[in-house]
KOLLOKE-216896 format. One line per field, with one value per residue: residue number from 1; x, y, z of N, C-alpha, C, O, CB in turn; residue in one letter. Coordinates in steps of 0.001 Angstrom, whole numbers, plus 500000, padded with zeros to 6 digits. Glycine has a CB too. Example, Ala and Ser with C-alpha at 12.3 -4.5 7.8 and 13.67 -1.06 7.14 Angstrom:
seq <- c(1, 2) .
n.xx <- c(513190, 512850) .
n.yy <- c(494310, 497750) .
n.zz <- c(507800, 507080) .
ca.xx <- c(512300, 513670) .
ca.yy <- c(495500, 498940) .
ca.zz <- c(507800, 507140) .
c.xx <- c(513200, 512900) .
c.yy <- c(496700, 500030) .
c.zz <- c(507800, 507870) .
o.xx <- c(514236, 513409) .
o.yy <- c(496681, 501138) .
o.zz <- c(508465, 508039) .
cb.xx <- c(511308, 514084) .
cb.yy <- c(495527, 499402) .
cb.zz <- c(509046, 505725) .
type <- c(a, s) .
***
This chain:
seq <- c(1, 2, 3, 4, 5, 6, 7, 8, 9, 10, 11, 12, 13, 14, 15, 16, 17, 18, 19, 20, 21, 22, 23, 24, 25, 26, 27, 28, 29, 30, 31, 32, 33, 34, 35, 36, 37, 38, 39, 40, 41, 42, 43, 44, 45, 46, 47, 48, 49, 50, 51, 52, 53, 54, 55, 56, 57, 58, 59, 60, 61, 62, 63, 64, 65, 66, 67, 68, 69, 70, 71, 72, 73, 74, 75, 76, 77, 78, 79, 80, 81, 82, 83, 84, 85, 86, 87, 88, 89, 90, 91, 92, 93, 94, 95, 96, 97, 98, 99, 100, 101, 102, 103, 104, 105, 106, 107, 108, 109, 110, 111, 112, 113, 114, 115, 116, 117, 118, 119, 120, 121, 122, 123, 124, 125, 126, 127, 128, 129, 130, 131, 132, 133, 134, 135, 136, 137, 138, 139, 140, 141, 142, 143, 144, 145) .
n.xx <- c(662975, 661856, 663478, 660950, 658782, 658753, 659255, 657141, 655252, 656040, 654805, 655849, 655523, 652840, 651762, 653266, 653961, 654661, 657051, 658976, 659254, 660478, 662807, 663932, 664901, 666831, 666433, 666712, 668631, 671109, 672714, 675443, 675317, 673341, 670739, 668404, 665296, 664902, 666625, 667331, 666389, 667240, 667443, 668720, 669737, 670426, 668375, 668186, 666267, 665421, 662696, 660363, 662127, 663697, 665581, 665281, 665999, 666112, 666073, 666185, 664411, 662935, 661032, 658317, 655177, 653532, 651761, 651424, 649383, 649521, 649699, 651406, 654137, 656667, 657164, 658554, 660954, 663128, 663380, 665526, 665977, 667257, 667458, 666953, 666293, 663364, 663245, 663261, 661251, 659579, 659852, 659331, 656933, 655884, 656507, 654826, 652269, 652379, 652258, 649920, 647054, 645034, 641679, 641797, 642400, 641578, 639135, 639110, 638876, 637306, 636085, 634850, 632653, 631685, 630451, 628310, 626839, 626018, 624984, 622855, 621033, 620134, 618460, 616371, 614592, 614363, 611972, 609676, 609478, 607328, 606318, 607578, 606608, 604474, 604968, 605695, 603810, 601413, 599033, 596086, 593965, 593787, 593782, 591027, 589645) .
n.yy <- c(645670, 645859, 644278, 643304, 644032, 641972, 640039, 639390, 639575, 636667, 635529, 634628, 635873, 637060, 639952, 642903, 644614, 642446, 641178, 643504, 643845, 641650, 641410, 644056, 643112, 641268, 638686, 638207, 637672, 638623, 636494, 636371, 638355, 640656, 642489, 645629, 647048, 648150, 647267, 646399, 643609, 641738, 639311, 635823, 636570, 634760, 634310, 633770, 633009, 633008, 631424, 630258, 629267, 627863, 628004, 629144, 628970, 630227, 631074, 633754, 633867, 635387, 638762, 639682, 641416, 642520, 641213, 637574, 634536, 631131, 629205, 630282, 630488, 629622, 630117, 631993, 632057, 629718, 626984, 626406, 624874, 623320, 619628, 618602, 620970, 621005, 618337, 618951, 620445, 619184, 617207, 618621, 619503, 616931, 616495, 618400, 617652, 614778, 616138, 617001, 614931, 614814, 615706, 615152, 616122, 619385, 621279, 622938, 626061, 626343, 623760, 624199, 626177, 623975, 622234, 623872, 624696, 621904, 621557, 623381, 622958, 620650, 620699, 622339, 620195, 618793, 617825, 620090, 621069, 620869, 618710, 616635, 615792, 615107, 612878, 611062, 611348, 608917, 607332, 608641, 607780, 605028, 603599, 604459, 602797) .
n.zz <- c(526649, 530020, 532664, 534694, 533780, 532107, 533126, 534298, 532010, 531069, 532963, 534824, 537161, 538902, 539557, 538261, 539989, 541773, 540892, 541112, 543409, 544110, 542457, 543580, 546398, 545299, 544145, 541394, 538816, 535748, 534178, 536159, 537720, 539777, 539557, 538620, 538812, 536269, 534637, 531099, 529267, 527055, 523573, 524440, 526733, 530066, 532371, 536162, 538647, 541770, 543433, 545879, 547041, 544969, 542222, 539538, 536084, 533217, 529755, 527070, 524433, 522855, 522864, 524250, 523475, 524896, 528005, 527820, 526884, 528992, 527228, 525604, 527099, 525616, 523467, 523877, 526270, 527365, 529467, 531556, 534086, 536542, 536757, 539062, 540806, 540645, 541957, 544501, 545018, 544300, 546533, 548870, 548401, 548862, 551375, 552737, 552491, 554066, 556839, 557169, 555633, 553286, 553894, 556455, 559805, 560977, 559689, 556370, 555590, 553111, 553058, 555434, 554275, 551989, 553758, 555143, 552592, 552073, 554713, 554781, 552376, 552872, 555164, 554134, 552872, 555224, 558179, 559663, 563242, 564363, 562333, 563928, 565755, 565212, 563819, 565668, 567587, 569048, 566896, 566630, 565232, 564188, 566792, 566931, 565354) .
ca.xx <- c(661900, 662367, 663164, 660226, 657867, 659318, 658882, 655409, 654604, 655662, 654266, 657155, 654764, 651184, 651851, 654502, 655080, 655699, 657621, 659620, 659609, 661359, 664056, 664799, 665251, 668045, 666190, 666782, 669886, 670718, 674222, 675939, 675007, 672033, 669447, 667547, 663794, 664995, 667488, 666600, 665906, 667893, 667274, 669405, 670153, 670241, 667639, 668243, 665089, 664723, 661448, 660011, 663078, 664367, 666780, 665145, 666964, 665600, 667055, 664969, 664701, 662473, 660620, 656616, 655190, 652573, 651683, 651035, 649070, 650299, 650657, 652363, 655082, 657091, 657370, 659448, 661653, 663628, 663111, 666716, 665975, 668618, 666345, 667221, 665942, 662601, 663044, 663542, 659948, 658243, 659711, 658941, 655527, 655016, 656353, 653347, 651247, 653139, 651956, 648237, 646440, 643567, 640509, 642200, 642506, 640621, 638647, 639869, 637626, 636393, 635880, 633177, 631348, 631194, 629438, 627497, 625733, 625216, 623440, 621626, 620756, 619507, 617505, 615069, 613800, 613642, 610596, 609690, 609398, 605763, 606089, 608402, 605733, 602869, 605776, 606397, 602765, 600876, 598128, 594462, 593179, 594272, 592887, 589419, 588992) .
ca.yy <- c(645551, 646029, 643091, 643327, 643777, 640707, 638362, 639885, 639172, 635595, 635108, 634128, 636917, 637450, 641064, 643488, 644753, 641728, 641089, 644635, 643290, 640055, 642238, 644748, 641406, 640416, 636940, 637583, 637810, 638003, 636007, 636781, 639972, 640633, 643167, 646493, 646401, 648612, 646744, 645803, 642408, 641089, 637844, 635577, 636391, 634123, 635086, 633097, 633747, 632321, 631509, 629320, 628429, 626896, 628552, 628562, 629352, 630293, 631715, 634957, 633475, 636511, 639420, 639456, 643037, 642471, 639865, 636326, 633514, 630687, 628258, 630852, 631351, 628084, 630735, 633224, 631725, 627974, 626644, 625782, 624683, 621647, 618876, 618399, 622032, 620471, 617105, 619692, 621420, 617675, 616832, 620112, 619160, 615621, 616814, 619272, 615984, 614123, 616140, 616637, 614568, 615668, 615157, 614652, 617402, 620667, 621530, 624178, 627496, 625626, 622520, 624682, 626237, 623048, 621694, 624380, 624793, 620678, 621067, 624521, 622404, 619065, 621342, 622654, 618750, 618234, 618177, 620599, 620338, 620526, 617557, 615787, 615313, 614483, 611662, 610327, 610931, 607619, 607690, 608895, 607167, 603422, 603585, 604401, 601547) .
ca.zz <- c(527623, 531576, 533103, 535609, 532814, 530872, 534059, 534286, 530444, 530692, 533750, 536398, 538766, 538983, 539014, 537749, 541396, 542517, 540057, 541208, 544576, 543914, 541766, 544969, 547388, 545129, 543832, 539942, 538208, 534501, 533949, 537651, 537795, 540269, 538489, 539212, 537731, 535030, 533301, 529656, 528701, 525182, 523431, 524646, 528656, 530871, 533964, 537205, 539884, 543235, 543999, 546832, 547529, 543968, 541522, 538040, 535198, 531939, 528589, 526318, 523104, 521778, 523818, 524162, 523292, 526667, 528884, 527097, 527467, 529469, 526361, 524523, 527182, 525918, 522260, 524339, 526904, 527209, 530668, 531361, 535475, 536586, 537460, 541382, 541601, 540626, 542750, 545792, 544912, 544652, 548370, 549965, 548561, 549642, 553011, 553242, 552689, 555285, 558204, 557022, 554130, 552901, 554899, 558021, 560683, 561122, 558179, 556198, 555312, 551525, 553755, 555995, 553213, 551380, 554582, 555076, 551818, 552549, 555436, 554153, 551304, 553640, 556048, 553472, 552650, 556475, 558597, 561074, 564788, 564147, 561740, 564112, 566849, 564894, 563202, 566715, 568033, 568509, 565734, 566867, 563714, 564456, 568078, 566885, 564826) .
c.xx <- c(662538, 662392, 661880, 659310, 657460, 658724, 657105, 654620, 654483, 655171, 654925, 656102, 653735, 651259, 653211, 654948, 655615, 656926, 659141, 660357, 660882, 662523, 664706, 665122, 666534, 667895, 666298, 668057, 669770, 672326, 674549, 675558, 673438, 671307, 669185, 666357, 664026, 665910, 666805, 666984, 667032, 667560, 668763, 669991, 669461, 669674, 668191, 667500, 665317, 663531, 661137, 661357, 663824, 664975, 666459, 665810, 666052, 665809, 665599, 665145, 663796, 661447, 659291, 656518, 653663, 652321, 650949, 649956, 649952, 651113, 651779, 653211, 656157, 658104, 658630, 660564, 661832, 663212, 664537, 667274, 667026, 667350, 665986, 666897, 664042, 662066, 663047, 661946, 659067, 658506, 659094, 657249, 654696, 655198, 655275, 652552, 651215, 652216, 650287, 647819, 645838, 642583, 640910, 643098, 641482, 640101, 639444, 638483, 636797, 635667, 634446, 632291, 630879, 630340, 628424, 626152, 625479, 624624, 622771, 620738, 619589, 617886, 616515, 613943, 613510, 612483, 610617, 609326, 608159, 605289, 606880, 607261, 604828, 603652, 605479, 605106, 602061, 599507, 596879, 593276, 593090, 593863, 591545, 588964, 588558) .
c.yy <- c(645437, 644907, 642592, 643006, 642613, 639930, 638599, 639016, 637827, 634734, 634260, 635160, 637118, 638964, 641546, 644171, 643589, 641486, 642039, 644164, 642321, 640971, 643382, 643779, 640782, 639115, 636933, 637984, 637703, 637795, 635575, 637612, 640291, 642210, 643912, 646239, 647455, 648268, 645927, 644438, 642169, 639927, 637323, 635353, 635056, 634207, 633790, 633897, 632613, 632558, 630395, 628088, 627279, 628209, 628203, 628938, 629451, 631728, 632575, 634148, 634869, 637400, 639673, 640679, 643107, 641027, 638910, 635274, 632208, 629783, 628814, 631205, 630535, 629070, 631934, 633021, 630309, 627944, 625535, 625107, 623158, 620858, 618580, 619281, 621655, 618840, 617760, 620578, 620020, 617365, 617632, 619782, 617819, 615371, 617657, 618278, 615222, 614897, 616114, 616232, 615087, 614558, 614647, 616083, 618508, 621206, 622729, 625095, 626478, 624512, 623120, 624868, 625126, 621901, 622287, 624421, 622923, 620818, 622339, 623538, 621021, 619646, 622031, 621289, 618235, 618457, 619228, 620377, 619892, 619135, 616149, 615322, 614410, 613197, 610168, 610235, 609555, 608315, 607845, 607767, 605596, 603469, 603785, 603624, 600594) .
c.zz <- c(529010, 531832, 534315, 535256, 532103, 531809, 533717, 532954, 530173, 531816, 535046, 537266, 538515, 538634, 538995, 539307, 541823, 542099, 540260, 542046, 544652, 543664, 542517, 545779, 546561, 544177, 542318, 540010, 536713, 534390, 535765, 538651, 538604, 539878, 539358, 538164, 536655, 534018, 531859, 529829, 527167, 525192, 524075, 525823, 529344, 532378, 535018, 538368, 540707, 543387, 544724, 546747, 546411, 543334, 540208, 537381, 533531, 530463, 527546, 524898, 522283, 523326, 523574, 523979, 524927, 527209, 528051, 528046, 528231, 528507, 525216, 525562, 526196, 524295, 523021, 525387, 527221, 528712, 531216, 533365, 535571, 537212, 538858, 542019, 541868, 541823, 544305, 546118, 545076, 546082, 548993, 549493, 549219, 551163, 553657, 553639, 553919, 556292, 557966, 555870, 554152, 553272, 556192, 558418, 560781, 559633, 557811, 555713, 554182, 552368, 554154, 555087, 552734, 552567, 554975, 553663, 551534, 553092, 555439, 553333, 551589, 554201, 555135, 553399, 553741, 556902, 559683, 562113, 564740, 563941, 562321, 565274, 566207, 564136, 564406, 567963, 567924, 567747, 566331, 566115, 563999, 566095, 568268, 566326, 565582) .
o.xx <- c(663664, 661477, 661979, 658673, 656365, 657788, 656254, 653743, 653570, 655099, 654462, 656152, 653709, 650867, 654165, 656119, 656780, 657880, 660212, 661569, 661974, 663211, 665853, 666344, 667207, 668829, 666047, 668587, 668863, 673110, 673988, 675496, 672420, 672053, 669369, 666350, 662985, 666022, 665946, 667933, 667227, 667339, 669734, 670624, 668353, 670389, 668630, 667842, 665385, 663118, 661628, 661507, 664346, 664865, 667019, 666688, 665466, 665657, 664456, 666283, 664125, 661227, 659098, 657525, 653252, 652722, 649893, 649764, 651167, 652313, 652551, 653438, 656838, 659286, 659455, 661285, 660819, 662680, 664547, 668419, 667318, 666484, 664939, 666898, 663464, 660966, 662827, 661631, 658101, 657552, 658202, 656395, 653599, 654603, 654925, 652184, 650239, 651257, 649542, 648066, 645756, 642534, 640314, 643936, 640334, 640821, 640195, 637330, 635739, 634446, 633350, 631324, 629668, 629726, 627451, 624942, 624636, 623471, 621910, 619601, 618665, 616742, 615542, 612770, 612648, 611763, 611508, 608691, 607836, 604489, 606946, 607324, 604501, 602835, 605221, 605151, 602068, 599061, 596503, 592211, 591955, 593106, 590900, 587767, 588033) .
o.yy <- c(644955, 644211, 641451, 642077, 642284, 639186, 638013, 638152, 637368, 633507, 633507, 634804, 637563, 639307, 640948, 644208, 643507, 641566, 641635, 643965, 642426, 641304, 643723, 643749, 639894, 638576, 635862, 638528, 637061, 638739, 634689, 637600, 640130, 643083, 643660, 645568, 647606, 648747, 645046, 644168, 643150, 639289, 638066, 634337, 634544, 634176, 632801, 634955, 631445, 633713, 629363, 626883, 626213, 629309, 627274, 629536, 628501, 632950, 632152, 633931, 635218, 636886, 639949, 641350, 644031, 639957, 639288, 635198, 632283, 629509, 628273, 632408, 631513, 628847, 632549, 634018, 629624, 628964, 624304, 624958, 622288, 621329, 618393, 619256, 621921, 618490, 617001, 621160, 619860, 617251, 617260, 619857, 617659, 614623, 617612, 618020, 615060, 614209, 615308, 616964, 616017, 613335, 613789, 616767, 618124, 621456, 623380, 624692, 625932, 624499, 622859, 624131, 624968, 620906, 621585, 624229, 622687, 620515, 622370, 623376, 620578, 619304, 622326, 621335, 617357, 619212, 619230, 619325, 618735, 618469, 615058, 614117, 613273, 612345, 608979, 609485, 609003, 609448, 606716, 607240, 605121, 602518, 603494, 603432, 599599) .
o.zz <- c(529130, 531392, 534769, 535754, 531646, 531516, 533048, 532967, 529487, 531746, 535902, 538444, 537367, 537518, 539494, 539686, 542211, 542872, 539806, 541955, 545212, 544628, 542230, 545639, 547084, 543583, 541767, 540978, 536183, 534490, 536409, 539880, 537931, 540320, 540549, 537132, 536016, 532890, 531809, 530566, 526449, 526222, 524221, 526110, 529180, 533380, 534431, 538896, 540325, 543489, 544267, 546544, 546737, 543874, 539625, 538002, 533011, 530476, 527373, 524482, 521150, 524422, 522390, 524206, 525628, 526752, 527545, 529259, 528045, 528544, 524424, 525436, 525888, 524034, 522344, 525412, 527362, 529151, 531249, 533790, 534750, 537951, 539477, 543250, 542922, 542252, 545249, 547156, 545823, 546852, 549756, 550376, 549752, 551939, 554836, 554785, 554652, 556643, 558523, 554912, 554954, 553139, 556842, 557829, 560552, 558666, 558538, 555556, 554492, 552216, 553658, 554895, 552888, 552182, 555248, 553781, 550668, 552782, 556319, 553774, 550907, 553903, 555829, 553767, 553781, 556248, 560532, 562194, 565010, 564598, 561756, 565519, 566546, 563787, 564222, 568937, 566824, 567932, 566646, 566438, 563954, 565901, 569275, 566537, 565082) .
cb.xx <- c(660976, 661601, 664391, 660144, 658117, 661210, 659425, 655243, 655464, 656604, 653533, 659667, 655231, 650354, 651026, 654229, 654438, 655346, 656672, 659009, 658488, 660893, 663590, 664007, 663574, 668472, 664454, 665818, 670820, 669738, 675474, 676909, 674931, 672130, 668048, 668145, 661747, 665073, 668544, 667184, 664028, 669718, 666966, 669619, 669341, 671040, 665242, 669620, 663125, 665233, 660505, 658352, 662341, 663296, 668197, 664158, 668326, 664185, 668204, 665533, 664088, 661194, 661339, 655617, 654472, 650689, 650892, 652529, 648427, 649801, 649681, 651881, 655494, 655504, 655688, 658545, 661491, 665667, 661519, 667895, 664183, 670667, 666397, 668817, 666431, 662847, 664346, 665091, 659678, 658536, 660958, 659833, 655184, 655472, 657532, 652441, 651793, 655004, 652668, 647299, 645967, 643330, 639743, 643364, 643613, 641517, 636937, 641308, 638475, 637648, 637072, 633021, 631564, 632425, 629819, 628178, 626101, 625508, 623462, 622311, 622185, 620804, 618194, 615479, 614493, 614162, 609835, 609404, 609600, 605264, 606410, 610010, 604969, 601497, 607785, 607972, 602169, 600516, 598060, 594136, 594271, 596311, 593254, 588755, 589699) .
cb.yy <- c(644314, 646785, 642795, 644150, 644412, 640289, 638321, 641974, 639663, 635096, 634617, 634914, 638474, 637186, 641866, 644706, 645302, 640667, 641332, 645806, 642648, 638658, 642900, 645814, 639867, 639946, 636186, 638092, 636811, 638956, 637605, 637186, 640639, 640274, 642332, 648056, 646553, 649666, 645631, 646451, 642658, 640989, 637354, 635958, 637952, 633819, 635263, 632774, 634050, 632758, 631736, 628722, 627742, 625744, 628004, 628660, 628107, 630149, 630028, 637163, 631659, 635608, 640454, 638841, 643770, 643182, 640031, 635516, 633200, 630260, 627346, 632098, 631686, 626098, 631414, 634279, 632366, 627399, 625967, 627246, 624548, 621653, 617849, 618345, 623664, 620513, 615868, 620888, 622552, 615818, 616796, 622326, 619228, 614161, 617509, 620195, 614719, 614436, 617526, 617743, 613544, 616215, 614003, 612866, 618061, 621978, 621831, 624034, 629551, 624702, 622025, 626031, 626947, 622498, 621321, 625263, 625928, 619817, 620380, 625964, 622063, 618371, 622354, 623192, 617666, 618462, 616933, 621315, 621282, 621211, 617859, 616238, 616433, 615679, 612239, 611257, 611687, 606314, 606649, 610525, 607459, 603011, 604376, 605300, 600931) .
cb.zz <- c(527311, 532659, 533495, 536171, 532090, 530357, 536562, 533894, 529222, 529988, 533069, 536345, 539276, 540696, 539571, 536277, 542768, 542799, 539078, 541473, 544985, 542387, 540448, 545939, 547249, 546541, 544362, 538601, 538738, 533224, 533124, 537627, 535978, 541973, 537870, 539390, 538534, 535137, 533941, 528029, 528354, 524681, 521677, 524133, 529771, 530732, 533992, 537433, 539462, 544558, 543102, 546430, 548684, 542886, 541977, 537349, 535338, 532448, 527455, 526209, 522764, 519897, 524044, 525435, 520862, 526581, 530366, 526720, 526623, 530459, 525557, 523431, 528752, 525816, 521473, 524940, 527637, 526738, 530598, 530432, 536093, 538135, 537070, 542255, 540654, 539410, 542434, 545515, 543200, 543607, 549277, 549297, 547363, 548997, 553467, 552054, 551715, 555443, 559102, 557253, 553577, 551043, 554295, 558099, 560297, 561922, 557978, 554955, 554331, 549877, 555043, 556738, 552006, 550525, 555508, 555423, 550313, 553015, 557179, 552947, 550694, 555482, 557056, 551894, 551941, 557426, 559095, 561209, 566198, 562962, 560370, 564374, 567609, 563635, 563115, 567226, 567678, 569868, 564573, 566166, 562010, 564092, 568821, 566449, 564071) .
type <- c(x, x, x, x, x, x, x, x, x, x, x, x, x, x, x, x, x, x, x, x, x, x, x, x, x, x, x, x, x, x, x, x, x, x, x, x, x, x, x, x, x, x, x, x, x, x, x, x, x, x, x, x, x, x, x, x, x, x, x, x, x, x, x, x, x, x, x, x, x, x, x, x, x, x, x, x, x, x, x, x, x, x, x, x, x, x, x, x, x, x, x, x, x, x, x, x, x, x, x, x, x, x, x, x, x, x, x, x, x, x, x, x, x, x, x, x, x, x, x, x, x, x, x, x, x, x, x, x, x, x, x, x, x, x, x, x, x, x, x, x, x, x, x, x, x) .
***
């Protein structure tokens, strides 16, 4: 199987170009050896990808015949990453955090909609202007008694 295909199948890439992509840029390897997207696959290789900036590592134990589910990749390749490449993906995330939490700063796009179809949602049960006068009118009724 192509190695392009393979990432594809167990799901290291959303799609098989990217997948291509990555593999012209240089970011896989199988052993030392940095890869074209047509090199075969064998049980056994040792892939090494860069992605967002980590260095995974993970060994073929058998080859998928098309793209798998996610809980079945675990049946087709070891996950052989050094742990500090992982402790380097949790900082880089709790430094995202760091500059903006959540709910603080400029909304984001989901943020609007989800305020919009609030106050779409409000403004049907409101009153109209109509009903805001005659609220705030003094009463006709209670002055004729």
């Amino acid at each position: 199987m192509r190695i392009d295909k393979f990432l594809w199948s167990v799901r290291f890439y959303k799609t098989r170009n990217i997948a291509a992509e990555e593999i012209k840029k240089n970011r896989v390897s199988i052993g030392e050896n940095v890869v074209k997207s047509s090199k075969e696959v064998k049980m056994g290789d040792v892939i090494k990808i860069k992605k967002n900036q980590i260095e995974y590592k993970i060994k073929v134990i058998d080859l998928p015949k098309s793209r798998i589910g996610a809980k079945l990749v675990a049946l087709y390749v070891i996950d052989m990453t050094e742990k500090d490449q992982y402790d380097i993906l949790k900082m880089r995330k709790s430094a995202q955090d760091y500059y903006r939490q959540k709910g603080l700063g400029r909304p984001t796009k989901k943020d609007r909609r989800e305020m919009d179809d609030f106050s779409a949602g409000s403004s049907a049960s409101e009153m109209d202007n109509d009903d805001w006068d005659v609220f705030f009118s003094p009463d006709t009724e209670e002055t004729e008694d």
